[in-house]
C-alpha positions as CSV (number, residue, x, y, z in Angstrom):
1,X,16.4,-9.8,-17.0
2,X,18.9,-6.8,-16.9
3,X,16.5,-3.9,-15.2
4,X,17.2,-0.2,-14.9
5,X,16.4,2.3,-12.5
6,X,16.4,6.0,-11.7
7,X,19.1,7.7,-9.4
8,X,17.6,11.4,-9.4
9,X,18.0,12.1,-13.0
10,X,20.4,9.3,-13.9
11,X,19.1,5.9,-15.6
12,X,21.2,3.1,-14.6
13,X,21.5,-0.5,-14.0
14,X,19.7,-1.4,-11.3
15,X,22.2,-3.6,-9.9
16,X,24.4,-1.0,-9.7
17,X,22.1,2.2,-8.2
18,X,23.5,3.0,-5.1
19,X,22.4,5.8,-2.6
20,X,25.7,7.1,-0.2
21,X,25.7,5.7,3.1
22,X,25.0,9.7,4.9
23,X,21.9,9.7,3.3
24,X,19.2,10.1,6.1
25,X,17.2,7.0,4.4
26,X,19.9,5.1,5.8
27,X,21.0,7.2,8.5
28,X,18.1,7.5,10.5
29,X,15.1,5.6,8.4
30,X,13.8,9.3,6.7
31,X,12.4,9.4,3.9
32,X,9.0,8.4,1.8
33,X,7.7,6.0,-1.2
34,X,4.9,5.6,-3.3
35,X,3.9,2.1,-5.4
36,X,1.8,1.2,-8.4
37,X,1.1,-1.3,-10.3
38,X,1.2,-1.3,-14.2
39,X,-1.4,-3.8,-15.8
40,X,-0.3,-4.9,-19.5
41,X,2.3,-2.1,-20.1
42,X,-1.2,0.3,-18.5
43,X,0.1,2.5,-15.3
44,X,-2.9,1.4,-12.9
45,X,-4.2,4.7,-10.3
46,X,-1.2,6.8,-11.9
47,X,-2.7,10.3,-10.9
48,X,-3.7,8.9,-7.4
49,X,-0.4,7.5,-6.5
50,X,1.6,10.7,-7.7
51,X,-1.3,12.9,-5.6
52,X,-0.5,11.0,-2.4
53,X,3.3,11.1,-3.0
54,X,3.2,14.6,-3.1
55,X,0.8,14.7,-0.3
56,X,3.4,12.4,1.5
57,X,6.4,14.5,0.7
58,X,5.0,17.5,1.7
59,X,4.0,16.2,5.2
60,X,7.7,15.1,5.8
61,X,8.7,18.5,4.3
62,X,10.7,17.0,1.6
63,X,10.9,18.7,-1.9
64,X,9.9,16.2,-4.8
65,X,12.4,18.4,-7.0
66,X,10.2,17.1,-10.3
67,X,6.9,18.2,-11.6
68,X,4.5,15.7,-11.7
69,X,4.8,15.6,-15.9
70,X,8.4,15.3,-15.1
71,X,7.7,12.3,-13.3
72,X,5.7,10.8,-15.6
73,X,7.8,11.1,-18.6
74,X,11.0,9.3,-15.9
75,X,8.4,6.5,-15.7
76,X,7.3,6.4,-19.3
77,X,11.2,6.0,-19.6
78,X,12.2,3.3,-17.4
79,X,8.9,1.4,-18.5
80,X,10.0,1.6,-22.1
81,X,13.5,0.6,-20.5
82,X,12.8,-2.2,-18.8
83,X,9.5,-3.5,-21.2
84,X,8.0,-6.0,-18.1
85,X,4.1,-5.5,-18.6
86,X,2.9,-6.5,-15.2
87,X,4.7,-4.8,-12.8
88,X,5.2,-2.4,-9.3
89,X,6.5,0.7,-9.8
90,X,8.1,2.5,-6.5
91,X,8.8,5.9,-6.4
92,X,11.6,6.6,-3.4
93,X,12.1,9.9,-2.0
94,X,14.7,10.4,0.9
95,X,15.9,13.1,2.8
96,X,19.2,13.1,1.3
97,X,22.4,13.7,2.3
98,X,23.5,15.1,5.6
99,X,26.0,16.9,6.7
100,X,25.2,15.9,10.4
101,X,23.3,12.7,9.7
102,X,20.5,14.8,11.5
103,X,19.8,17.5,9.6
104,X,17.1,17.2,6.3
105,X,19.6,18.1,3.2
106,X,18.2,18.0,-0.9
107,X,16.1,15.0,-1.1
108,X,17.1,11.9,-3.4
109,X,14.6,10.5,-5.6
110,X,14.6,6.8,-6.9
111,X,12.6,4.8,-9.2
112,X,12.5,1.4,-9.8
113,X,10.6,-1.4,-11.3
114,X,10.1,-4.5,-10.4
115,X,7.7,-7.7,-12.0
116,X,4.4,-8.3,-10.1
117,X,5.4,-11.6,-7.7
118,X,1.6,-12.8,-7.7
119,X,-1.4,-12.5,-10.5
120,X,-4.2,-9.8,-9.6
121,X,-7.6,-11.9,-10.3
122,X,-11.2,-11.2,-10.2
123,X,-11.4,-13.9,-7.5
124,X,-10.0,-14.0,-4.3
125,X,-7.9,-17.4,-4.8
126,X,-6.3,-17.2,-0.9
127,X,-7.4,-16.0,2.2
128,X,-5.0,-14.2,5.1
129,X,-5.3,-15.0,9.0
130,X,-4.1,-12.0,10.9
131,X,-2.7,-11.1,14.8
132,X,-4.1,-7.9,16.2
133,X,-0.9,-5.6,18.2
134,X,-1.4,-2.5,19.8
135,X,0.7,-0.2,18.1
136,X,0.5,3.5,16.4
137,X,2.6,4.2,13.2
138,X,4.5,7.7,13.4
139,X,2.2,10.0,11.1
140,X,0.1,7.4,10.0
141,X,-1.8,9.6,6.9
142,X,2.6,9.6,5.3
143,X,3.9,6.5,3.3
144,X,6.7,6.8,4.9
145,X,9.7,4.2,4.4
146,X,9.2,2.8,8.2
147,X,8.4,-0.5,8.9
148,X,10.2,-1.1,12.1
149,X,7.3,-2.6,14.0
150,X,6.0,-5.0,10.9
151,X,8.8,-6.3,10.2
152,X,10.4,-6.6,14.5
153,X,6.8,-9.1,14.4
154,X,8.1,-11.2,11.9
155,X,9.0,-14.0,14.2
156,X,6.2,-13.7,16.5
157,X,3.5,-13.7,13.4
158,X,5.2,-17.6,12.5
159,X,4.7,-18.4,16.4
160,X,1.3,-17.6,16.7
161,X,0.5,-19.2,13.0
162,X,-0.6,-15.9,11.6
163,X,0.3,-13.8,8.3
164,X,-0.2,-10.4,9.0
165,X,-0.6,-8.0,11.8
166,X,-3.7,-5.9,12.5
167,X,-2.6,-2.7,14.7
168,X,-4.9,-1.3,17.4
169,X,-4.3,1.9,20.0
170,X,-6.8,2.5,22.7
171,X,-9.3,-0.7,21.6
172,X,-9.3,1.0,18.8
173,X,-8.5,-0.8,15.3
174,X,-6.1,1.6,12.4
175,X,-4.6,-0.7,9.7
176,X,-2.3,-3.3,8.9
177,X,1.7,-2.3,8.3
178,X,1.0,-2.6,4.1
179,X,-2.2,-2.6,3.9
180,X,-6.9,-1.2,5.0
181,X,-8.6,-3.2,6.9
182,X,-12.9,-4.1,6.6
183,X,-15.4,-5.7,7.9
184,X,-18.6,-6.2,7.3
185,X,-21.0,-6.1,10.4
186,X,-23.6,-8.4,12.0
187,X,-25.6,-6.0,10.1
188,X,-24.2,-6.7,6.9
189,X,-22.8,-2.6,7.1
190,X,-18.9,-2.4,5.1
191,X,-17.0,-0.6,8.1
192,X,-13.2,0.5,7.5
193,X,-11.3,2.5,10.2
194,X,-11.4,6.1,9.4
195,X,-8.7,7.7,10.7
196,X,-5.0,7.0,12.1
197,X,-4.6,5.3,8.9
198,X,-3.4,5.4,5.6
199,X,-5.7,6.2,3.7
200,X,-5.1,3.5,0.5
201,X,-5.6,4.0,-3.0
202,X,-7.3,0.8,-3.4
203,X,-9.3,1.6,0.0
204,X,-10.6,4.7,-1.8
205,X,-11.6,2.7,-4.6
206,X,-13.5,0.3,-2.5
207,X,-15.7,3.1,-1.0
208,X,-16.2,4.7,-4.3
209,X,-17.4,1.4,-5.8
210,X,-19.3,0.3,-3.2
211,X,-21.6,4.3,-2.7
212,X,-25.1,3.6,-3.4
213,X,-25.0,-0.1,-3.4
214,X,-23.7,-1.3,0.0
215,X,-24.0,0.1,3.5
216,X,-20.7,1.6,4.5
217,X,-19.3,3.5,7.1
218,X,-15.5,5.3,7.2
219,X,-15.5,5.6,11.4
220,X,-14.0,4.7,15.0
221,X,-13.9,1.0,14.4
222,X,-13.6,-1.1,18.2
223,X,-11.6,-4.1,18.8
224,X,-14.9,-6.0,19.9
225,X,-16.5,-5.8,16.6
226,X,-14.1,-8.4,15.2
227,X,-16.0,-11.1,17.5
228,X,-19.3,-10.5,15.8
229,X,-18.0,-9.3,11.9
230,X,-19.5,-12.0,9.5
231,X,-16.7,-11.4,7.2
232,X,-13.1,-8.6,7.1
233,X,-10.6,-8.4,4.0
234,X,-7.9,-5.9,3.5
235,X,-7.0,-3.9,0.4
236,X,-3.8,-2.6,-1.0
237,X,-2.1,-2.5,-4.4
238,X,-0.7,-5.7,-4.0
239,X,-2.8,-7.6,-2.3
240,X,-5.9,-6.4,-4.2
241,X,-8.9,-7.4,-1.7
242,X,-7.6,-10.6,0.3
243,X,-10.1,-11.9,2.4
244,X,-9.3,-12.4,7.0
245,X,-10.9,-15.5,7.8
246,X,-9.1,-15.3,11.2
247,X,-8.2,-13.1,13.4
248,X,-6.0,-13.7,16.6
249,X,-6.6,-17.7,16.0
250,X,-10.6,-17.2,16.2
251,X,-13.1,-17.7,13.4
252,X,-13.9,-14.8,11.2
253,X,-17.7,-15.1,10.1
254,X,-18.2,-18.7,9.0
255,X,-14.5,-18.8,8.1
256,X,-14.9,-18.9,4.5
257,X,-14.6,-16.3,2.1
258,X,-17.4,-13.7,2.1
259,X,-19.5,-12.6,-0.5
260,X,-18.8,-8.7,-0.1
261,X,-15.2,-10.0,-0.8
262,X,-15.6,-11.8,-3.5
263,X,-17.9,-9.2,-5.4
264,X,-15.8,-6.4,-4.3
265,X,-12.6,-7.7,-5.9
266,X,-14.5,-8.7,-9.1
267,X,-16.2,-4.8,-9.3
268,X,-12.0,-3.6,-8.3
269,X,-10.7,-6.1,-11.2
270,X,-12.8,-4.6,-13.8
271,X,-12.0,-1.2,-12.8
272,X,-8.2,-2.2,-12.6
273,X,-8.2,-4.1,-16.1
274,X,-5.5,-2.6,-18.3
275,X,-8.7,-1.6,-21.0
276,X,-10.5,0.0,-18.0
277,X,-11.0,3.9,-17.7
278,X,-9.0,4.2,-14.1
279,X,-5.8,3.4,-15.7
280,X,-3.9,5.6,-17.6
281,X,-1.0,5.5,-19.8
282,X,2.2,7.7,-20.0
């Protein structure tokens, strides 16, 4: 399948779209992205995600150069385009091209679309083991375009038989590099880290769903609660709500998937569903 993307304002092949090589993307790793998910031709969260990509572009003082109806009409554009009815759409905004390879210049702005790689279901059909490292992300409230630490773990996740990484700073627990984190306590009390993270779309979701009909606490979340959590999952746009049965080789609750996880995703799937009233079209 032929796809197209944006350049700035052009709409081209995407085999062909190119950014220069003195962009400071590529320079020195500047620049910030947003990602959503489209659900039977339906953008999914489409206001949310263009809200934190401003958010993010303003925190790395980089002008968007497009209103957000300007944006919208690119994507209803390149959706018509490309026609792939499940699918990411990433938003790309760099700090453009400069003179000194230092220096922030006029941001460049890409969009591209991609098909979904895995089905988003109402039941969690695969569980995740994670590896806790201590480690701080550079203004961790930005989606910014730097995964230098994920992906430097790569080979050290496959030697200690784990899939993700869990970051902690000060025996303190923040997030994983793409995605929230959860547990729920000895108490049976939802718990999510809240601050030094960023703060998801589908993590903002969760707590809305979950107000007035679980426990739940956004706080300081220690390392030593892992020991005692009877269940943890994380959330993102991808991943949907993927359930931890281990953590650092040990046992997560009983080691099967929990039932906060389970009816969480299924509450998340409705709301998600192309038909339902969070998604929006263009």
């Amino acid at each position: 399948m032929a796809l197209f993307a944006f350049v700035n304002d052009v709409l081209i092949a995407a085999d062909e779209a190119s950014l220069g090589i003195s962009d400071l993307s590529i320079q020195r790793g500047y620049g910030v992205f947003d990602f959503f998910k489209t659900l039977g031709g339906v953008p999914v969260y489409p206001d949310e995600h263009l809200d934190r990509f401003f958010f993010s572009a303003s925190r790395m003082r980089l002008a968007v150069g497009k209103s957000r109806d300007e944006l919208k009409e690119m994507i209803g554009v390149l959706m018509k385009r490309n026609e792939i009815a499940d699918s990411g759409i990433r938003l790309t905004l760099t700090g453009g091209y400069s003179e000194d390879g230092y220096s922030l210049a006029r941001a460049n702005l890409v969009i591209s679309q991609h098909p979904l790689t895995a089905p988003i279901t109402a039941e969690p059909n695969r569980s995740i083991r994670l590896m806790t490292y201590p480690h701080m992300r550079q203004l961790p409230e930005v989606k910014t375009i730097d995964y230098l630490m994920a992906i430097w773990l790569q080979p050290q996740l496959r030697e200690k038989d784990a899939d993700d990484v869990l970051y902690h700073s000060n025996g303190v627990i923040t997030e994983c590099p793409r995605s929230n984190f959860f547990l729920v306590t000895d108490r049976g009390v939802l718990v999510t880290p809240g601050s030094g993270v960023l703060k998801g779309i589908t993590r903002m979701k969760v707590l809305e769903l979950v107000k007035g009909k679980l426990a739940n606490e956004e706080r300081e979340v220690r390392i030593g609660e892992l020991h005692g959590a009877k269940e943890a999952f994380i959330t993102s746009t991808t991943k949907h709500v993927l359930p931890v049965t281990a953590i650092d080789g040990l046992r997560v609750g009983d080691g099967n998937i929990g039932p906060v996880a389970r009816w969480v995703s299924g509450e998340l799937y409705k709301l998600a569903a192309p038909e339902g009233a969070a998604s929006g079209r263009f």
